[in-house]
N, C-alpha and C positions, 0 to 999 in steps of 0.2 A: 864298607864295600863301595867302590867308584860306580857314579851313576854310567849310565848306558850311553855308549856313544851315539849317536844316529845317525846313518848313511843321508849324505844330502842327493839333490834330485828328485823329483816327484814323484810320491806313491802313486803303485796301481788305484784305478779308481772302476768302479761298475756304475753305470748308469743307465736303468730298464725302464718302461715304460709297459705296465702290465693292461692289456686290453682286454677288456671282461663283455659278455656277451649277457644283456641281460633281458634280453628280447623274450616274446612268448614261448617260443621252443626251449625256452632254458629255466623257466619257472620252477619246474619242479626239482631241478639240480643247481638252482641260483645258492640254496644256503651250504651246500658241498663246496663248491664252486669256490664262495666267498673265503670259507672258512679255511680251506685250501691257500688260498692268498693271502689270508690276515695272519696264518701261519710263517709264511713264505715273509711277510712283511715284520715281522715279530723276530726273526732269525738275522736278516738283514741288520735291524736295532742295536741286536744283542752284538753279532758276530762282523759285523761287514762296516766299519762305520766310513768307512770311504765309499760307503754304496751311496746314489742315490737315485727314488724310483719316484715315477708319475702315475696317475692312473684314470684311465679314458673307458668308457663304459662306451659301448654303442648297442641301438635297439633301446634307447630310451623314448619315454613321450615328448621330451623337448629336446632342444637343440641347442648346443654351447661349445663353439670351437671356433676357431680364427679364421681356418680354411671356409667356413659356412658364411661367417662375416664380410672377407673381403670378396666372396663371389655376389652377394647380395649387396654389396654396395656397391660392384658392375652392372647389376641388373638380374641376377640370376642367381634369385633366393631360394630353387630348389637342389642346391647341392649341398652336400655332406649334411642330409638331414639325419635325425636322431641319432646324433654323438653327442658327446658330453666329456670336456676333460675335465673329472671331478678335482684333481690335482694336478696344478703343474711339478714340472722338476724337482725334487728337493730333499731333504734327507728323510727318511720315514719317522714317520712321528704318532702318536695320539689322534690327531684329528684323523689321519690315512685309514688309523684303525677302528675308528668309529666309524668312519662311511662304510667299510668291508663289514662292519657287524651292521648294520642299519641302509645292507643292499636294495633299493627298491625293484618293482618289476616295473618293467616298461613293456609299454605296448604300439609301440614303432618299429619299422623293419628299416632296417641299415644292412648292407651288405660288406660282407668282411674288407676286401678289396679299399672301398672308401671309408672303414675304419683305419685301417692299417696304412694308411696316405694323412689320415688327418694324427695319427701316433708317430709316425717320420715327420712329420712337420713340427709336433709338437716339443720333438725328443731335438732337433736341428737348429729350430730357434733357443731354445734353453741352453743347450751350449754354444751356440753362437756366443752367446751374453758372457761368459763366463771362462777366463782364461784357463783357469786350473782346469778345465775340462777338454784341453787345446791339446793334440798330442798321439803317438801311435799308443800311450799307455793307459787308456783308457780306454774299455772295455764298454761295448753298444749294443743294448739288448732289445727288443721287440719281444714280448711272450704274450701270445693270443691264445684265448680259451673261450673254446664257443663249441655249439653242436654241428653248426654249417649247413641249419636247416634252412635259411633263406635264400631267395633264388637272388643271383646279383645281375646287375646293369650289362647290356648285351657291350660287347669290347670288340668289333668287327676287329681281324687281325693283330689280336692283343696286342693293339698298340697301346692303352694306359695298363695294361700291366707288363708290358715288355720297358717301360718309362720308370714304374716304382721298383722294377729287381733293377734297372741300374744304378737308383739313386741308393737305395738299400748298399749295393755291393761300394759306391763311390764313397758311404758313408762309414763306411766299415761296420754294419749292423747287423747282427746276429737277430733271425728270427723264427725263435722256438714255437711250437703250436701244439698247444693241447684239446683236443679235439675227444670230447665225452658221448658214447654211441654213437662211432664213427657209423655205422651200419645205417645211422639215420640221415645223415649228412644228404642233401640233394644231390644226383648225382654230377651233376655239370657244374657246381657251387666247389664238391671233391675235387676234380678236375680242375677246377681253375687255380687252385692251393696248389696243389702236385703241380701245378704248372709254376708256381712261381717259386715253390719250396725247390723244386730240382734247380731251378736257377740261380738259387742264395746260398743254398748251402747244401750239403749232403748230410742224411740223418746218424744220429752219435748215440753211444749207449747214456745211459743214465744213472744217476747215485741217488741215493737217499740224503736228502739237507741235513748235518746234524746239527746241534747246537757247539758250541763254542767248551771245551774243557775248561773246568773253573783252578787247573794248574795253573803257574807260575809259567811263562816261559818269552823265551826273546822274539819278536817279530822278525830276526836276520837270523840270515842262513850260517847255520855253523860254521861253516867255512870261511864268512865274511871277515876279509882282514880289518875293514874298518868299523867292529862293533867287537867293544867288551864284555856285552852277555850279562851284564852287570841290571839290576833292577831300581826303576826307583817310584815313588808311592806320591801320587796326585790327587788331591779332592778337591772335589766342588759341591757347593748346597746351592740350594735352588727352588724357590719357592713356586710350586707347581699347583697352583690350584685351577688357573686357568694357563688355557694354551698349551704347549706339547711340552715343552723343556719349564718354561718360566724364565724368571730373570736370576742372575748370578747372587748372593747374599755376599755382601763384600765384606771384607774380616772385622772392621771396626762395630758391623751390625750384629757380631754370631755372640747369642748368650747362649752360656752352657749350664745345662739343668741335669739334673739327677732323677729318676724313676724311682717312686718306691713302690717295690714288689710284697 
């Protein structure tokens, strides 16, 4: 059988930045929450390997983001407190899914608004860097999941968030929101979301993620004149005892043993 031809030009790529709320108000729905994400990051592994996802926590006890950085080294150390980008940019791995299983609580108040300014920042520098991420075929995500119990920073004439839905819309970034006992959400915290979700984007139905079918089949569209349809069989080994992947076993290293059952 001829191996498979491959359309050239650059795959689709997804690239999300998942923002998790791990403040007091979300204590008691942090291990749903997580488990929900380390799912979602688990599928991506399996099924998406052109995805790659980051993951920013705010409502932490400390502080760790670039945006908090270069305001304090102007003078003004009290912005973007308790955020935290636990992971920059990168393809989901092991370590991703160890943090998602080993969520802490935090007991710092962050307001969605300057989580979701320090997650644009962080999702913007990361493909700055990186050419293959250069492009309208690349897919830009924002998915925030929180309660929306805290009260955020007064915005006289939403001007800073009339600012982040237009860098949002200039960066072409999708931003989904998962909001657990909406009913608890503050109400002017509600309002300020509806306020910037009507402006990004209008709400979409939804699908269930499934995993990946373990059939045979071609990544091109049947119809594609320039693909054979043809299959063909790749491995790699990989010693994985530390870190996400490990390093490649290169063919002069691979001894072949036998099991006895």
């Amino acid at each position: 059988m001829p191996p498979a031809t491959r359309a050239t030009g650059p795959r689709n790529v997804e690239v999300t930045v998942l923002l998790l709320d791990i403040g007091a108000s979300m204590h008691a729905d942090l291990d749903s929450a997580a488990h929900a994400l380390s799912a979602y990051v688990e599928t991506r592994m399996l099924s998406r390997p052109n995805s790659d996802l980051a993951l920013v926590y705010f409502g932490t006890s400390g502080t760790s983001n670039e945006l908090h950085d270069e305001a304090a080294s102007a003078g003004d150390p009290t912005q973007y407190l308790h955020i935290s980008v636990v992971h920059a940019l990168q393809q989901p791995g092991l370590s991703m899914l160890r943090s998602l299983r080993q969520v802490p609580r935090g007991d710092g108040e962050s307001d969605f608004v300057d989580a979701l300014t320090v997650a644009l920042d962080s999702l913007y520098k990361a493909v700055a860097l990186r050419d293959e991420l250069q492009g309208p075929r690349v897919a830009k995500r924002i998915v925030l999941l929180s309660q929306l119990a805290t009260q955020i920073k007064p915005d006289p004439g939403n001007a800073f968030k009339d600012t982040l839905v237009r860098k949002l819309a200039q960066q072409g970034v999708t931003l989904d929101l998962v909001c657990l006992h909406p009913y608890l959400a503050v109400p002017g915290t509600r309002a300020q979301l509806q306020y910037i979700l009507d402006n990004v984007k209008v709400a979409k139905k939804t699908n269930q993620e499934k995993l990946p079918s373990l059939g045979k089949e071609s990544p091109f569209d049947s119809t594609d004149p320039a693909a054979s349809h043809g299959l063909t069989l790749a491995r790699e080994y990989r010693v994985a005892e530390e870190g996400d992947a490990g390093e490649e076993v290169a063919q002069e290293e691979r001894v072949k043993v036998y099991r006895v059952c």
